[in-house]
KEFILO-324877 format. One record per atom (N, C-alpha, C): residue in one letter; x, y, z; atom name. Coordinates in steps of 0.2 Angstrom, whole numbers, plus 2048, in hexadecimal, padded with zeros to 3 digits. Layout:
N
<atom res="A" X="X" Y="Y" Z="Z" atom="CA"/>
...
***
This chain:
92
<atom res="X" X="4E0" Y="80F" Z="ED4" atom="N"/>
<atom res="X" X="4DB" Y="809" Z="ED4" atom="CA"/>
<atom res="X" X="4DD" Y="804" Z="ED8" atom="C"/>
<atom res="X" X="4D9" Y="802" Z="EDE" atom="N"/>
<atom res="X" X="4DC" Y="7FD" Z="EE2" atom="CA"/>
<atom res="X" X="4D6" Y="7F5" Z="EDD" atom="C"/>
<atom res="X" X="4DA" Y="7F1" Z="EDF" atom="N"/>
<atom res="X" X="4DA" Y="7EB" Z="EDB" atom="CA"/>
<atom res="X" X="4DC" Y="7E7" Z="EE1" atom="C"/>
<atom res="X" X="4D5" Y="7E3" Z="EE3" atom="N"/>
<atom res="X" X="4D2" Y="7DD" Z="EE8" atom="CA"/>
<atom res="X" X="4D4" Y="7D8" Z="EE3" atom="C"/>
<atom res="X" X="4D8" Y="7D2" Z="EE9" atom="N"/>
<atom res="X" X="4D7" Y="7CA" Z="EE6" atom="CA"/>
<atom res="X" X="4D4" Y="7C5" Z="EEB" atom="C"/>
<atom res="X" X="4D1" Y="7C0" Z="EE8" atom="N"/>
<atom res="X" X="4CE" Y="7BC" Z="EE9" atom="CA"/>
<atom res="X" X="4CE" Y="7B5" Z="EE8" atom="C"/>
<atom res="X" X="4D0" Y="7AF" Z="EED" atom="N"/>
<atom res="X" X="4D1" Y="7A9" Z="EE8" atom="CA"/>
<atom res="X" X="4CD" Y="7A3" Z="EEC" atom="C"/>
<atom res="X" X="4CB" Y="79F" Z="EE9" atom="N"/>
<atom res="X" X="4C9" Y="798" Z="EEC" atom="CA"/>
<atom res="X" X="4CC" Y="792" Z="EEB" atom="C"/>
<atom res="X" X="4CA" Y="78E" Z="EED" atom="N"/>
<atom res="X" X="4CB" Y="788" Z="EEA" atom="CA"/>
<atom res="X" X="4D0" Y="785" Z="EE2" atom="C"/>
<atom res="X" X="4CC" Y="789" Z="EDE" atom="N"/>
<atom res="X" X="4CB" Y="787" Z="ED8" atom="CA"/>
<atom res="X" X="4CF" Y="78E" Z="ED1" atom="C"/>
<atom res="X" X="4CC" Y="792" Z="ED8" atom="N"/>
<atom res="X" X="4D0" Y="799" Z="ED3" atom="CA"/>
<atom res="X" X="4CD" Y="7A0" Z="ED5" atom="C"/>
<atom res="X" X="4CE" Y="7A4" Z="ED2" atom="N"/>
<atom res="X" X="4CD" Y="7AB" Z="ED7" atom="CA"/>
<atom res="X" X="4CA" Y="7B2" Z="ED2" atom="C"/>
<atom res="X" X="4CB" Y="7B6" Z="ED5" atom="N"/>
<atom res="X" X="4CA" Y="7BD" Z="ECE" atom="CA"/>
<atom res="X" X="4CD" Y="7C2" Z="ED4" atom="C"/>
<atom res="X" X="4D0" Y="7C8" Z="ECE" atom="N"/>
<atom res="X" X="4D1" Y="7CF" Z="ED0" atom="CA"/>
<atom res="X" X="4CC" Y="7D4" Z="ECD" atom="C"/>
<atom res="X" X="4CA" Y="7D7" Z="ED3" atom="N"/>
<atom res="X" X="4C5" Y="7DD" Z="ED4" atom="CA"/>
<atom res="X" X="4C8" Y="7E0" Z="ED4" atom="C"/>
<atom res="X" X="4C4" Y="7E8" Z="ED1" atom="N"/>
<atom res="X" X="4C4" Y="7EF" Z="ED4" atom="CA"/>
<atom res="X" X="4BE" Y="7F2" Z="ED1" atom="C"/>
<atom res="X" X="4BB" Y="7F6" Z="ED6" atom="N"/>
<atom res="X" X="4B5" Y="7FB" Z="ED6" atom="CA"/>
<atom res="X" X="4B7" Y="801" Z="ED5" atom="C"/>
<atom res="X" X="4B2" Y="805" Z="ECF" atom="N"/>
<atom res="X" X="4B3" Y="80A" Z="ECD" atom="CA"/>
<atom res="X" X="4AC" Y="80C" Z="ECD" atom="C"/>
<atom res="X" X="4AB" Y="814" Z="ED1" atom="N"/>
<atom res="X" X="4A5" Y="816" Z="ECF" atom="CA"/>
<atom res="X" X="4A0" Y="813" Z="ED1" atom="C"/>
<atom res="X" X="4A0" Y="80D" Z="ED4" atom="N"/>
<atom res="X" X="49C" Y="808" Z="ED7" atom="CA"/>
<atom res="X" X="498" Y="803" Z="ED4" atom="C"/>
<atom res="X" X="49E" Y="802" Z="ECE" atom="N"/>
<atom res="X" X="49E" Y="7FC" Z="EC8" atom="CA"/>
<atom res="X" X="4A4" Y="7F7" Z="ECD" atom="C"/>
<atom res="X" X="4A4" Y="7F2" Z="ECA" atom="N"/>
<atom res="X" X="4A7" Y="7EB" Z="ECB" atom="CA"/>
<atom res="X" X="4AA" Y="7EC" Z="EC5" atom="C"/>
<atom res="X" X="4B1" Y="7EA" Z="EC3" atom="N"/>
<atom res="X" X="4B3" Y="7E5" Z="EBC" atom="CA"/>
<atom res="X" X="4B9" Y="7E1" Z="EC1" atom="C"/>
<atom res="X" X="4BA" Y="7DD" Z="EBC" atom="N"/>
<atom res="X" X="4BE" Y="7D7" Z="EC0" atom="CA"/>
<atom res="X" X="4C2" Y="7D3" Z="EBA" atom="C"/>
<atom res="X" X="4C7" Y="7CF" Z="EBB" atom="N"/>
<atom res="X" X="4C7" Y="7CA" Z="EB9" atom="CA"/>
<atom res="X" X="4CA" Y="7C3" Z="EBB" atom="C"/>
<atom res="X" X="4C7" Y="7BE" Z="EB7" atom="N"/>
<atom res="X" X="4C8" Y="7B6" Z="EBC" atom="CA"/>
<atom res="X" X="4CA" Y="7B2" Z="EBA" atom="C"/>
<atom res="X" X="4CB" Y="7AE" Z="EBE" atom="N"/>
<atom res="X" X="4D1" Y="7A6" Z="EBB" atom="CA"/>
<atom res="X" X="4D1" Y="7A3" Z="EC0" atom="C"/>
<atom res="X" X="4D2" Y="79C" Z="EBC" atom="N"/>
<atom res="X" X="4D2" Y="796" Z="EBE" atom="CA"/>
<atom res="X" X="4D8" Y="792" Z="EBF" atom="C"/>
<atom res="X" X="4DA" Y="791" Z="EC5" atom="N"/>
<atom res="X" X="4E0" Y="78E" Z="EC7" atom="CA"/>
<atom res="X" X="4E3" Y="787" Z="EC5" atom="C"/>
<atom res="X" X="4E6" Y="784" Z="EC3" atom="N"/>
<atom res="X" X="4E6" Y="77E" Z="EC0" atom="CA"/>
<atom res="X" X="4EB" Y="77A" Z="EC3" atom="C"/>
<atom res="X" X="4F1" Y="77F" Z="EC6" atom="N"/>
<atom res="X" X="4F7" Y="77D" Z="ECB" atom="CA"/>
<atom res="X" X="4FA" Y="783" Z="ECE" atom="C"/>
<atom res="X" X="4FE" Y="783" Z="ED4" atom="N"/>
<atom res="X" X="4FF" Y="786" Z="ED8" atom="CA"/>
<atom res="X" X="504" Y="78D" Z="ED1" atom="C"/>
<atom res="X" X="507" Y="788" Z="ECC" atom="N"/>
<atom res="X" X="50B" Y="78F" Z="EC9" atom="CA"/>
<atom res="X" X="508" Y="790" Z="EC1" atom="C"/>
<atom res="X" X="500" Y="78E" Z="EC1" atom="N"/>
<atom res="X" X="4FD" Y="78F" Z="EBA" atom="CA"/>
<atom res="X" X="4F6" Y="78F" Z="EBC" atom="C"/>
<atom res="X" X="4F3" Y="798" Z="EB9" atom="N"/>
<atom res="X" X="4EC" Y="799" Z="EB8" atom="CA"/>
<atom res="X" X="4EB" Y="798" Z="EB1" atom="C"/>
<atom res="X" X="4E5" Y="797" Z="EB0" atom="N"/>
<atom res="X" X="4E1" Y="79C" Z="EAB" atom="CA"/>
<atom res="X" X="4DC" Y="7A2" Z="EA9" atom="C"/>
<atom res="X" X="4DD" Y="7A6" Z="EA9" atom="N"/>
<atom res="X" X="4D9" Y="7AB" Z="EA8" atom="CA"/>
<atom res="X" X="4D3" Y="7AA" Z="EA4" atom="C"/>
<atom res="X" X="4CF" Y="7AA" Z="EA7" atom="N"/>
<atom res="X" X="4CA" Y="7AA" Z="EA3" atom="CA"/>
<atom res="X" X="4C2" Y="7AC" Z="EA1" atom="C"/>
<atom res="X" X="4C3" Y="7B4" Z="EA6" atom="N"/>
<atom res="X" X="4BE" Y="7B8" Z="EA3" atom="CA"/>
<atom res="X" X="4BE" Y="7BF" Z="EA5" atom="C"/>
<atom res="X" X="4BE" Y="7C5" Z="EA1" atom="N"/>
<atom res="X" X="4BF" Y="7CC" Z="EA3" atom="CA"/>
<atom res="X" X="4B7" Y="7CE" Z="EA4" atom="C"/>
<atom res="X" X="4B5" Y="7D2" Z="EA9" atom="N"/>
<atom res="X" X="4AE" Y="7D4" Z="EA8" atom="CA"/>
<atom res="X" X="4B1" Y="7DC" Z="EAC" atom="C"/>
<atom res="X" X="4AF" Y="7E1" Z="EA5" atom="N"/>
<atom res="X" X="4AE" Y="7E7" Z="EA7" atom="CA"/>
<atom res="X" X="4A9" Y="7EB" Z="EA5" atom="C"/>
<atom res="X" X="4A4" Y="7EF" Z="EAB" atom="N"/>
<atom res="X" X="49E" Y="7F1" Z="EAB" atom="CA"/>
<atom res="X" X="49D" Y="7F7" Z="EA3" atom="C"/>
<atom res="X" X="499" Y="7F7" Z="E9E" atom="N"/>
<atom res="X" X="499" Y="7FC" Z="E99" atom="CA"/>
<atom res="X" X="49B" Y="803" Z="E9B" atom="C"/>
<atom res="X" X="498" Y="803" Z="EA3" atom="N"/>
<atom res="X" X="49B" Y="80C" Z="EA4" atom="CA"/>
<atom res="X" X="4A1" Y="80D" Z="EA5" atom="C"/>
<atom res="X" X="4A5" Y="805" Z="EA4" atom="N"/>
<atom res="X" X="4AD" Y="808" Z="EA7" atom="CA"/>
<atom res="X" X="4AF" Y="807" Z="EA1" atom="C"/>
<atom res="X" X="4AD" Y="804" Z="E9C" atom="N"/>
<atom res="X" X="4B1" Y="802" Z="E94" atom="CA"/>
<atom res="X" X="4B6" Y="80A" Z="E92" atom="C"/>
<atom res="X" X="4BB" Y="806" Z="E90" atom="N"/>
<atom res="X" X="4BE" Y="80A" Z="E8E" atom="CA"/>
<atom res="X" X="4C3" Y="811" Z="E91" atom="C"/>
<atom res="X" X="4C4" Y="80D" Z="E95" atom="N"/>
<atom res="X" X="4C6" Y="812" Z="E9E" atom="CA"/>
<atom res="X" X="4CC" Y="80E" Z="E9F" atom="C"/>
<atom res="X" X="4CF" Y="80A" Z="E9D" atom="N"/>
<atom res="X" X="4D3" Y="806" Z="E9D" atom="CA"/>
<atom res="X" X="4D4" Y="801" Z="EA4" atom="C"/>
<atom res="X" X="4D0" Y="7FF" Z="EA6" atom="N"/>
<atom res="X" X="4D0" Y="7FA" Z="EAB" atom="CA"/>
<atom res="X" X="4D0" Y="7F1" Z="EAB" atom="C"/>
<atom res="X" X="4CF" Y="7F1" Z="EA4" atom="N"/>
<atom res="X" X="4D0" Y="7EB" Z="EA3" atom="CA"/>
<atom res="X" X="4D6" Y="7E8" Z="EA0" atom="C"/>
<atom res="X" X="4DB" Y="7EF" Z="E9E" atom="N"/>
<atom res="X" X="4E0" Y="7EF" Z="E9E" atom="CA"/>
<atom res="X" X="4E4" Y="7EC" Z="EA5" atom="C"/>
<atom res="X" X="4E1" Y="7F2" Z="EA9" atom="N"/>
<atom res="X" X="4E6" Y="7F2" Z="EAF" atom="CA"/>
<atom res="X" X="4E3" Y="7EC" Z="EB3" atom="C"/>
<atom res="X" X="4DF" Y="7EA" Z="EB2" atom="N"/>
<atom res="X" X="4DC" Y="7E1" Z="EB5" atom="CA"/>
<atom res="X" X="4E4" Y="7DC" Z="EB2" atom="C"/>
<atom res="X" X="4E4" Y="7DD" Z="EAB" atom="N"/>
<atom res="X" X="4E7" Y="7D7" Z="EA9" atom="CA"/>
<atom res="X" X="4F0" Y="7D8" Z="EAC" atom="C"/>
<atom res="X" X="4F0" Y="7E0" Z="EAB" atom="N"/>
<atom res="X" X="4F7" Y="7E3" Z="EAE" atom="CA"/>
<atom res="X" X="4F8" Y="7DE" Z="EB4" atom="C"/>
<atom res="X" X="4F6" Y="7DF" Z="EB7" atom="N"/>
<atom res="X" X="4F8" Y="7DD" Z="EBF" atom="CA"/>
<atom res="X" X="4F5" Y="7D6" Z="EC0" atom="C"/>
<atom res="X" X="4F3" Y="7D3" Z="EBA" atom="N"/>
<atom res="X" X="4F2" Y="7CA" Z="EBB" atom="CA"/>
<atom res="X" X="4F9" Y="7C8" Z="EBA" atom="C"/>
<atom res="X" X="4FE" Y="7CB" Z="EB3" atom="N"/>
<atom res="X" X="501" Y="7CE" Z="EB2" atom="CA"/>
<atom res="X" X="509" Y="7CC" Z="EB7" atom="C"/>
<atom res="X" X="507" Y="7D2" Z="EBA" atom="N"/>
<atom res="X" X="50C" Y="7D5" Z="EBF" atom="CA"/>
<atom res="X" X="50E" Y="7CF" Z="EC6" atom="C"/>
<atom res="X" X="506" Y="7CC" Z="EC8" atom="N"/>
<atom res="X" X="503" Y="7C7" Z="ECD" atom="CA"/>
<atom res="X" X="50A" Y="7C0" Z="ECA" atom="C"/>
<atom res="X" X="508" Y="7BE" Z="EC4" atom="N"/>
<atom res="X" X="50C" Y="7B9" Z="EC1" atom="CA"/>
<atom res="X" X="511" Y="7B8" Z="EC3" atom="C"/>
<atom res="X" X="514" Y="7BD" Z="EC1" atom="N"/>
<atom res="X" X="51C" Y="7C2" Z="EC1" atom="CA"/>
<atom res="X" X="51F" Y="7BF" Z="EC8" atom="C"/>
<atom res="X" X="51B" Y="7C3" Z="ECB" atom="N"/>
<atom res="X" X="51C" Y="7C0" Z="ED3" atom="CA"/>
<atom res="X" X="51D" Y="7BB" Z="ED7" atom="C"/>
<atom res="X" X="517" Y="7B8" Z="ED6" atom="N"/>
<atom res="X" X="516" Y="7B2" Z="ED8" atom="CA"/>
<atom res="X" X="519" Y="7AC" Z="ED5" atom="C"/>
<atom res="X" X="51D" Y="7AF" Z="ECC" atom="N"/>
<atom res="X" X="51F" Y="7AA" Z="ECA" atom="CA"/>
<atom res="X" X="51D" Y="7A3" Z="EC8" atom="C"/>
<atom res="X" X="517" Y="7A6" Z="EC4" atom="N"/>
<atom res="X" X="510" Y="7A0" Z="EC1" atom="CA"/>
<atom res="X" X="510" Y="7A5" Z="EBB" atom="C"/>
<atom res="X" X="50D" Y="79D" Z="EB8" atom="N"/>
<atom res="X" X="50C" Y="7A1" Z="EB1" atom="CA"/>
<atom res="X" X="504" Y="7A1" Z="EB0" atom="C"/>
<atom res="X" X="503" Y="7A3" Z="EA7" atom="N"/>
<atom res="X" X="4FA" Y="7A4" Z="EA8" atom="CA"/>
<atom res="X" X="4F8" Y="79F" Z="E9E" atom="C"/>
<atom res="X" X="4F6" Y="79E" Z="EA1" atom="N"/>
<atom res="X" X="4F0" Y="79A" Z="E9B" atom="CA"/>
<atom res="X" X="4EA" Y="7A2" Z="E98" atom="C"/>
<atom res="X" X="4E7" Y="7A6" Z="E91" atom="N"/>
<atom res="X" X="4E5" Y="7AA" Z="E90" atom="CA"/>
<atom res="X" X="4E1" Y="7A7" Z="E8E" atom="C"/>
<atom res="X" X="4DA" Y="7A6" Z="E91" atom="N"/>
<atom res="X" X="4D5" Y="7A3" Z="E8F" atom="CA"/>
<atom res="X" X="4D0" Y="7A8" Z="E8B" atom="C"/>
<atom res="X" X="4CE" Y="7AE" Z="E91" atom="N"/>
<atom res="X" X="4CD" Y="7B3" Z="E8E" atom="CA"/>
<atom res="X" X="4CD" Y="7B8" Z="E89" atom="C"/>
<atom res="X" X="4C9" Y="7B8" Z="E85" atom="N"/>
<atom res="X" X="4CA" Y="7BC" Z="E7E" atom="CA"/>
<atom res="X" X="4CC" Y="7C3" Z="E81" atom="C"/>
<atom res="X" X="4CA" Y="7C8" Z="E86" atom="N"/>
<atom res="X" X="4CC" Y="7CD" Z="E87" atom="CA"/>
<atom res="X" X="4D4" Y="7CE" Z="E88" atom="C"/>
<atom res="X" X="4D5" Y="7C8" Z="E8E" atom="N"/>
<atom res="X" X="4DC" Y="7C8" Z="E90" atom="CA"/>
<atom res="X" X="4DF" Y="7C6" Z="E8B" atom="C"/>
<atom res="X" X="4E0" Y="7C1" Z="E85" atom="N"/>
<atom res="X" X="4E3" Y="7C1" Z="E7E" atom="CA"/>
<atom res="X" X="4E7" Y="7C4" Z="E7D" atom="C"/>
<atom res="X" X="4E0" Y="7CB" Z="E7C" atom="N"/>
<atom res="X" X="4E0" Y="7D0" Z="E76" atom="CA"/>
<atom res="X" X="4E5" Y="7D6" Z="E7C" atom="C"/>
<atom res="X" X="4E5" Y="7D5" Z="E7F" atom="N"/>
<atom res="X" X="4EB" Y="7D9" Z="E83" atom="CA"/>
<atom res="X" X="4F4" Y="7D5" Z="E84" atom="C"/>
<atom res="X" X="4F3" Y="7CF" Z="E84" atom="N"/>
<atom res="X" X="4FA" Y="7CD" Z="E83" atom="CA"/>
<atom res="X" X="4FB" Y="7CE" Z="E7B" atom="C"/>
<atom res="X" X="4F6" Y="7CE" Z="E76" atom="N"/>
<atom res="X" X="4F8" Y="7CF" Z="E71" atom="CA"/>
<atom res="X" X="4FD" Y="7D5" Z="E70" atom="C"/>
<atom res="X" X="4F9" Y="7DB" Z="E74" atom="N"/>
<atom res="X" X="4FB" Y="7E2" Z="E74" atom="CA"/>
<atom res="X" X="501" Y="7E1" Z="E7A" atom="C"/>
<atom res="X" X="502" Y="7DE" Z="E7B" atom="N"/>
<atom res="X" X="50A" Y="7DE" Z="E83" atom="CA"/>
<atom res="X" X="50D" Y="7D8" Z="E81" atom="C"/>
<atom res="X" X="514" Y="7D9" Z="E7C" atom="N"/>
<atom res="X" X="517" Y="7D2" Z="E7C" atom="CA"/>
<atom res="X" X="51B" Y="7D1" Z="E80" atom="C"/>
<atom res="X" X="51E" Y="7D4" Z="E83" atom="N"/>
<atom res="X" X="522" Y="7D6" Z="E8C" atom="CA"/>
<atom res="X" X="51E" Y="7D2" Z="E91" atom="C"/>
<atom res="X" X="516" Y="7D1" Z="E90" atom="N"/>
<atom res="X" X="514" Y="7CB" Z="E93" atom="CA"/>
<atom res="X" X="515" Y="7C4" Z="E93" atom="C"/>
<atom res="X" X="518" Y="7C2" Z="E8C" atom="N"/>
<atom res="X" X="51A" Y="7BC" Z="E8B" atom="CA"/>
<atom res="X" X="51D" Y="7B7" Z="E92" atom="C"/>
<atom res="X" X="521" Y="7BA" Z="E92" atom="N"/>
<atom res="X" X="522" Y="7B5" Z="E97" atom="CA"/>
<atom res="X" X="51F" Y="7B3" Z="E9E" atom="C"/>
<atom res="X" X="519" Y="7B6" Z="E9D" atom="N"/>
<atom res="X" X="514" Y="7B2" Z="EA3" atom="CA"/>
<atom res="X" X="510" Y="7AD" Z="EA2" atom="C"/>
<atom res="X" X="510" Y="7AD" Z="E9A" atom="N"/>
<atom res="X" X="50B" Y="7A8" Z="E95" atom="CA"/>
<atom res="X" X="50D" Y="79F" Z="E95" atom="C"/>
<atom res="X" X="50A" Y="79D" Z="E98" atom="N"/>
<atom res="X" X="50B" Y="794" Z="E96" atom="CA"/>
<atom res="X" X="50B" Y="793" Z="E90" atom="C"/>
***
């Protein structure tokens, strides 16, 4: 699964296309070392395919790197740090 990034001004999202669906997820910058996440949108024919997993994975891993942390606005992303406590430490 390759996974596109994107940023502006103000904030960005990570893509990937599957099948010739778009899902994504996006956030809003607030300082050079703190996003917030704040919205997963995965098309119904990819639901449960695990892509929105791997979206939050590698916002995740993105953090890690870049050494920023993330604000979980998102209900979807949540309910994934809920389930990854090994994420913790990317969390504000």
């Amino acid at each position: 699964m390759q996974i596109r990034h994107s940023e502006g001004k103000s904030g960005g999202r990570y893509t990937v296309d599957v099948e010739g669906y778009e899902a994504y997820i996006s956030y809003s910058r607030t300082s050079p070392r703190l996003i917030i996440v704040d919205h997963t949108e995965v098309p119904d024919a990819l639901r449960g395919r695990g892509i929105g997993q791997a979206l939050s994975a590698h916002v995740v891993e993105e953090a890690r790197t870049g050494n920023w942390k993330i604000i979980a606005l998102c209900p979807f992303f949540k309910s994934q740090v809920m389930r990854h406590p090994d994420w913790n430490d990317v969390l504000a």
